[in-house]
N, C-alpha and C positions, 0 to 999 in steps of 0.2 A: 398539403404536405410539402416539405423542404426534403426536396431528395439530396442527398450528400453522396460525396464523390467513394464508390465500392471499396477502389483500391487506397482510402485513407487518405491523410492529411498528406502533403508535399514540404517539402523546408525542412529550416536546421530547425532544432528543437531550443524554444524557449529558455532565458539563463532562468536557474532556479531563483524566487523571488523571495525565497523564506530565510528567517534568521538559525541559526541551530535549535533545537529543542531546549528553548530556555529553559523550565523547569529540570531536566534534565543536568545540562550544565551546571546549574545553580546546585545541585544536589552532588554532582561531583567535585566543584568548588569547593562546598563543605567539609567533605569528606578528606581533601588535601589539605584544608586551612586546620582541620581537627589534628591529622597527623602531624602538621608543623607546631604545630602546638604541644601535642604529647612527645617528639622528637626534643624538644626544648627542656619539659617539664624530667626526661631521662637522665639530661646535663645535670640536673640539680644533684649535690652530693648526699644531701638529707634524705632524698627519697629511697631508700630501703625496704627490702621483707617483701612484705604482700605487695605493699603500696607500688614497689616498681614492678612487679611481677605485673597486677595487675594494669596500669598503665602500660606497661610493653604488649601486654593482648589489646589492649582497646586501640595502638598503634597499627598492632599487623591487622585489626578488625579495618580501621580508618582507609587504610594503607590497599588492602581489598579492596574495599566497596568502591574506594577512589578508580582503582584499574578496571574494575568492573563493567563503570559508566562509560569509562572512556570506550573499552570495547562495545559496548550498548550503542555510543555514540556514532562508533565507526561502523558500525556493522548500520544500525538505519540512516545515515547517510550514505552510503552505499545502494542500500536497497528502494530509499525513496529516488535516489540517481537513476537506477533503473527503472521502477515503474513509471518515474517523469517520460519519460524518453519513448517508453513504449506505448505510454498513453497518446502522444504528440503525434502517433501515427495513426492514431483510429480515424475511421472518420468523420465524428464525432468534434474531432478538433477544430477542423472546417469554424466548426460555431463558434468554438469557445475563442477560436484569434478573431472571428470578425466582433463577439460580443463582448472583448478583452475581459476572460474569465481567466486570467492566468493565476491572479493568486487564488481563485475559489478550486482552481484545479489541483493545484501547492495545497492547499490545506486538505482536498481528498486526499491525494498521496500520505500528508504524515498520519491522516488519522489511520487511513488504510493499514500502512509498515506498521503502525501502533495495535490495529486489531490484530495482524496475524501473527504476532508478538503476543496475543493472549488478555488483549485490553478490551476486557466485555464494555465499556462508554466508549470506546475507540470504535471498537463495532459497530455500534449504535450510529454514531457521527459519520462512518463511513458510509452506512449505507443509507441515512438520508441524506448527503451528497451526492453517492452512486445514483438516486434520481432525480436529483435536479439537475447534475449535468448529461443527462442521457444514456447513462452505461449500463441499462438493461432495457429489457424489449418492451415490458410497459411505461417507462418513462420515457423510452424512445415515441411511442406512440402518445404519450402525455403532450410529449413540445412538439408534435407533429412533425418530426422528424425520419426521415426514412431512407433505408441504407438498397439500394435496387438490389436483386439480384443478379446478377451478371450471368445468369445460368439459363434466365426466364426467357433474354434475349435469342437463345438459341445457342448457347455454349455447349463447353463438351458436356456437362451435367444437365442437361436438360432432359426433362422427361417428358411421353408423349402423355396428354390429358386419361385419364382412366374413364372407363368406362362404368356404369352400372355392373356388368355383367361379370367384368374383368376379374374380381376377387374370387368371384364361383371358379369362373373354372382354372383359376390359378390351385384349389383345392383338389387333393385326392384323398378318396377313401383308405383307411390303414387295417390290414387284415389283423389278424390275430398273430400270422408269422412277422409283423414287424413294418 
């Protein structure tokens, strides 16, 4: 087993390695290059009735969706910000900077901010990352991996070994009054 250090990883936290959610992007692109285009086709004098009625909705629709992403955008950069960061303390990281797993770490993070975001594949992807990089207890024990307990040594949480007997008479009997 690799024991790794209790109190977590030491150091500043890794620059993030990842581009923005290019799909993402690209979808909000869209959405602004749509509305330049229906801002345009409003210029026209010919367009009249329905026809600019509807063109003026498919603008505010455009016009939407476009602001939408951007907050999408800002809110999971934001929050993949955070989990980088609090990941880089586990101590779990120990591995992943001697094994330079930084961008496999970058890509748990956006799938991760994508699952709890409601992305049933994002899910999926996060949590076969969650074991190959060690972020639960059976994949912790998968890489051989092990975190001490600092308790075991004699800390304030230590407890003394139990006995056989111990659970009996830690028991009492409960009358009828309660």
């Amino acid at each position: 087993m690799t024991p790794l250090p209790a109190a977590g990883r030491e150091g500043a936290t890794p620059e993030w390695p990842l581009l923005e959610d290019v799909a993402m992007v690209e979808r909000r692109d869209g959405a602004r290059r749509l509305a330049d285009e229906l801002e345009l086709a409003l210029l026209e004098p010919e367009l009249t009735g329905r026809k600019r009625t509807a063109a003026q909705k498919k603008l505010d629709a455009a016009r939407t969706e476009a602001n939408i992403l951007d907050k999408q955008l800002e809110a999971q950069s934001t929050a993949e910000g955070g989990l980088w960061t609090e990941l880089w303390t586990l101590p779990q990281a120990v591995m992943w900077e001697r094994q330079r797993s930084t961008r496999e770490v970058a890509q748990y993070v956006r799938w991760k901010i994508k699952a709890e975001l409601g992305d049933l594949d994002a899910s999926k992807e996060a949590r076969m990352l969650a074991d190959r990089l060690g972020l639960n207890p059976m994949s912790l024990a998968r890489l051989r991996w092990e975190v001490p307990d600092e308790s075991a040594a004699g800390g304030p949480r230590a407890r003394a070994p139990r006995r056989a007997g111990d659970t009996r008479a830690r028991l009492r009997a409960v009358g009828d009054d309660g």
